[in-house]
C-alpha positions as a LaTeX table, in Angstrom:
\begin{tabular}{lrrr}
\hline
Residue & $x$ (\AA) & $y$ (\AA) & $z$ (\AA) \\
\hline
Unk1 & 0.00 & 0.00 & 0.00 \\
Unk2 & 1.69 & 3.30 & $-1.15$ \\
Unk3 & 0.88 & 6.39 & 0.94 \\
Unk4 & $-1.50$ & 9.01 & $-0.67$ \\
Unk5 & $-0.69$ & 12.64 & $-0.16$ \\
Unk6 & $-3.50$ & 14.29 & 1.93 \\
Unk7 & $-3.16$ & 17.68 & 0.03 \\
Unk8 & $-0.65$ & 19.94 & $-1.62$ \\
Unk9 & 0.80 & 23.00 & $-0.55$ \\
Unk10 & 2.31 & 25.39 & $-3.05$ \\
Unk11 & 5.41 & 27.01 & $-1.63$ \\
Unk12 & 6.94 & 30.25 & $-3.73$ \\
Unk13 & 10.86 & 30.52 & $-2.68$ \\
Unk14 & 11.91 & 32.63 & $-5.91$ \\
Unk15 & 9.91 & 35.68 & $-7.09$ \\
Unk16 & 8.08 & 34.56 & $-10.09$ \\
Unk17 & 7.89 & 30.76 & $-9.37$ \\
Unk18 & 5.85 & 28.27 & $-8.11$ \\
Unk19 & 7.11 & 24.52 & $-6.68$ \\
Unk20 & 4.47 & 22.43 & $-5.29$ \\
Unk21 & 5.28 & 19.89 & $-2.06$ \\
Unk22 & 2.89 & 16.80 & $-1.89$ \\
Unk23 & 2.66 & 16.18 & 2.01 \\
Unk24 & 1.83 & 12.62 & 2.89 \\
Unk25 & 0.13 & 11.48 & 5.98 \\
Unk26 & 3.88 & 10.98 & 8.22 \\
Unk27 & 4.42 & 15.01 & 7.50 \\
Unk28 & 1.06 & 16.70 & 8.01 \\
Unk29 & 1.11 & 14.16 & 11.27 \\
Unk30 & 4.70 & 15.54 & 12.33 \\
Unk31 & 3.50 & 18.94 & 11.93 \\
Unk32 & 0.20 & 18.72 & 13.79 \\
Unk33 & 2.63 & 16.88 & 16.61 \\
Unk34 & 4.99 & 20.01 & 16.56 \\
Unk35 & 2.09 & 22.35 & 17.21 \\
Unk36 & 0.27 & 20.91 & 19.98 \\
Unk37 & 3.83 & 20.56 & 22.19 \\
Unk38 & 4.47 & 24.08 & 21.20 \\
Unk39 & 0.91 & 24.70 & 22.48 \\
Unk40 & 1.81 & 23.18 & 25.79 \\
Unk41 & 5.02 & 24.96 & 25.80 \\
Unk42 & 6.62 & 28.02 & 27.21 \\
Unk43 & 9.71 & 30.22 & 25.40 \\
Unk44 & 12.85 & 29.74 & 27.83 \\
Unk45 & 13.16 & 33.89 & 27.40 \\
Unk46 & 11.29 & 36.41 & 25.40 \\
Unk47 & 15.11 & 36.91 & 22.93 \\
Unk48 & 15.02 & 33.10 & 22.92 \\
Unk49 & 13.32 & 31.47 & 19.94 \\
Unk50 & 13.46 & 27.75 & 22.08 \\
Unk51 & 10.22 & 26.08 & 24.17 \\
Unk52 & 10.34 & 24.41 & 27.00 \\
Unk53 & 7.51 & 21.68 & 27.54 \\
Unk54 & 4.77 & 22.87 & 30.77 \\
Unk55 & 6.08 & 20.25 & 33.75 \\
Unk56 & 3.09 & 21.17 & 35.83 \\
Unk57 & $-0.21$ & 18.46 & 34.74 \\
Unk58 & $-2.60$ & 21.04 & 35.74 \\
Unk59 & $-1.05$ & 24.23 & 33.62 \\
Unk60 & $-1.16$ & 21.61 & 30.67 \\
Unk61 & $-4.37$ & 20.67 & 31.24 \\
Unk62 & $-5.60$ & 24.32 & 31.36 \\
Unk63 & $-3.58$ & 24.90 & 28.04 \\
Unk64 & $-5.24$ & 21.95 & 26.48 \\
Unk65 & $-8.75$ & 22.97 & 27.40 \\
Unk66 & $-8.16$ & 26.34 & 25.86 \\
Unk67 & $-6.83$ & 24.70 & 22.42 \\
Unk68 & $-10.18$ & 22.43 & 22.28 \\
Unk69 & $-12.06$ & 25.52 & 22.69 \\
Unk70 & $-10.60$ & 27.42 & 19.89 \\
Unk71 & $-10.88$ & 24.98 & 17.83 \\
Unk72 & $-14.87$ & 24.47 & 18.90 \\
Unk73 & $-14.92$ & 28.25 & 18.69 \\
Unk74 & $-12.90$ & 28.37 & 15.19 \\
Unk75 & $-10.60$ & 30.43 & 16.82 \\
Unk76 & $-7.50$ & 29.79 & 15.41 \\
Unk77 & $-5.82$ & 30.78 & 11.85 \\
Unk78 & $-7.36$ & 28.49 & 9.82 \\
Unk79 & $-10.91$ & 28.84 & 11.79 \\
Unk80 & $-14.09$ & 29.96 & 10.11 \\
Unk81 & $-16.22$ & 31.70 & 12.63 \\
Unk82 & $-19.33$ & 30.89 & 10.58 \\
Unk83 & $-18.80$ & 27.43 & 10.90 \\
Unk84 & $-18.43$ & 27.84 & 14.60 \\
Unk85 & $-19.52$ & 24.46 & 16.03 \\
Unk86 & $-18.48$ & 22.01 & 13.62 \\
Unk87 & $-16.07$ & 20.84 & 15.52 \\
Unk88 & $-18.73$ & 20.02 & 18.18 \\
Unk89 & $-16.79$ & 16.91 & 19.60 \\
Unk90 & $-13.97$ & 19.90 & 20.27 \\
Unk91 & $-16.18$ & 21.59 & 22.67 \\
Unk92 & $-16.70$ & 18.04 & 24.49 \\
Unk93 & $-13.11$ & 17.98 & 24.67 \\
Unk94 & $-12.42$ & 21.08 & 26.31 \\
Unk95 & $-15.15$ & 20.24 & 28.64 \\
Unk96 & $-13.36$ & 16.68 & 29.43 \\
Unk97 & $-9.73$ & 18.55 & 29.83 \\
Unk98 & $-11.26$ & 21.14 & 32.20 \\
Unk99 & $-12.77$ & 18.25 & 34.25 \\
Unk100 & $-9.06$ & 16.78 & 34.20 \\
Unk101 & $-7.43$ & 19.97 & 35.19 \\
Unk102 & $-9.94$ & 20.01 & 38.27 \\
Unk103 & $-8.87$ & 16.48 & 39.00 \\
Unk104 & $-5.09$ & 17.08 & 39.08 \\
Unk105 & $-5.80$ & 20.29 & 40.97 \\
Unk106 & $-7.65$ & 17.97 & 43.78 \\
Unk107 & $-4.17$ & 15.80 & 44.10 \\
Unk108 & $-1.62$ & 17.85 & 46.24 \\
Unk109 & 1.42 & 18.09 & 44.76 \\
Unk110 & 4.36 & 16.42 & 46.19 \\
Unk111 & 5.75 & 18.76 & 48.78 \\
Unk112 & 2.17 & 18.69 & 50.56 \\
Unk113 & 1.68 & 15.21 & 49.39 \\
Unk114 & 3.95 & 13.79 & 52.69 \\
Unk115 & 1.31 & 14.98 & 54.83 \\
Unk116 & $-0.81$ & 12.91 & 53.91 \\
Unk117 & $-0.61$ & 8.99 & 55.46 \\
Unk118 & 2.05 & 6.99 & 53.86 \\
Unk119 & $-0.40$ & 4.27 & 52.82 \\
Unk120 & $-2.56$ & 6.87 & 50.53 \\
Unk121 & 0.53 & 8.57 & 48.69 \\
Unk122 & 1.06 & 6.09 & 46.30 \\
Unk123 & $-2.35$ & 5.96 & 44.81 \\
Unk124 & $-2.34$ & 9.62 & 44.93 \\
Unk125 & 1.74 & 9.88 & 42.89 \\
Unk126 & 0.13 & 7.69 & 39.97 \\
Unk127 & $-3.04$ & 8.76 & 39.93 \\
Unk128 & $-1.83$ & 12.43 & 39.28 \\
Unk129 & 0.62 & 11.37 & 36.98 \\
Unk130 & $-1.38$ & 8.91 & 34.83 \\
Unk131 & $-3.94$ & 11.50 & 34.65 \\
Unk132 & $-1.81$ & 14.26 & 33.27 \\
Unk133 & 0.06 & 11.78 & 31.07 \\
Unk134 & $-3.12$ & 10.29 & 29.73 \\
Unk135 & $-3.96$ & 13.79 & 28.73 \\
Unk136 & $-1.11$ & 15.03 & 27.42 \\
Unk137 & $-1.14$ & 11.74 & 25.07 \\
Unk138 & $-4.94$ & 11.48 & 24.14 \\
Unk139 & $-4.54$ & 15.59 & 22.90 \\
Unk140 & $-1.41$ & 14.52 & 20.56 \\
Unk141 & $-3.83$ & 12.27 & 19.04 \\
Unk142 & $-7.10$ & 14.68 & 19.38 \\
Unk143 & $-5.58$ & 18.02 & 18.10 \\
Unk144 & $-3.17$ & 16.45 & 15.36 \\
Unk145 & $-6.39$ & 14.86 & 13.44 \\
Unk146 & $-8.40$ & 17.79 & 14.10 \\
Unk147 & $-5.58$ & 19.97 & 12.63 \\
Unk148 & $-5.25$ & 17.45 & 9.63 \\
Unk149 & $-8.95$ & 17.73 & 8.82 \\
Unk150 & $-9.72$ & 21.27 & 9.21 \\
Unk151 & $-6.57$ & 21.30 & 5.86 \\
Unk152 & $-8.48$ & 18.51 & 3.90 \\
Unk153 & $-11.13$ & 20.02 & 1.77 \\
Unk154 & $-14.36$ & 18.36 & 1.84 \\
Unk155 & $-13.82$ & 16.14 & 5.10 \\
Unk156 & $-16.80$ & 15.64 & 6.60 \\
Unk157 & $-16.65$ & 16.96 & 9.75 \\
\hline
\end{tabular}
């Protein structure tokens, strides 16, 4: 099975030219990736051009919430604000992440964490941490096909 390009983008490096890119599925996938960590990202400092990946579950979760609602919202570049809504499932999603944030916020952290008896923290260190992993994983999936289809004309949405 050969892969099929998704769509073409025309890209103009020389003044008066055209050359066309076919990106396959691997590339448009990479891409989407690449945006959602930048999403849950910070710039090291405002001359640096570098991100730094959010350590704290809850400030991702936040940050993921918000990117579900844009895209609900059609919010972002590529959005059309008079299609706001087609991307109903979206708005579920930032509903879902937002429940999730409140979750993680519930958990102390670890400092507070050993004041709690011994025989609880355990439960409490994965819980937190498979619920902000499980996030963070389920959005690369969520926002990189939502990204992909809002570029593929005449996906039914």
């Amino acid at each position: 099975m050969s892969a099929q390009p998704i769509t073409t983008f025309t890209t103009n490096d020389k003044a008066c030219s055209v050359h066309e890119v076919v990106l396959g599925c691997d590339k448009l996938w990479a891409m989407g990736q690449e945006e959602a960590i930048r999403r849950l990202s910070k710039k090291r400092s405002s001359a640096s051009s570098k991100y730094e990946l959010i350590s704290d579950f809850g400030a991702r979760a936040a940050r993921i919430a918000a990117a579900y609602a844009g895209f609900y919202l059609e919010q972002g570049e590529d959005g059309k604000p008079q299609l706001k809504g087609r991307f109903y499932w979206m708005g579920l999603a930032a509903f879902a992440s937002k429940q999730v944030k409140c979750g993680l916020d519930f958990i102390p952290n670890d400092p507070y964490l050993i004041l709690t008896p011994p025989v609880i923290q355990p439960p409490l260190r994965i819980g937190k941490n498979s619920l902000g992993k499980g996030n963070f994983w389920l959005f690369q999936d969520i926002f990189c096909l939502a990204l992909v289809l809002q570029q593929v004309p005449g996906t039914v949405r």
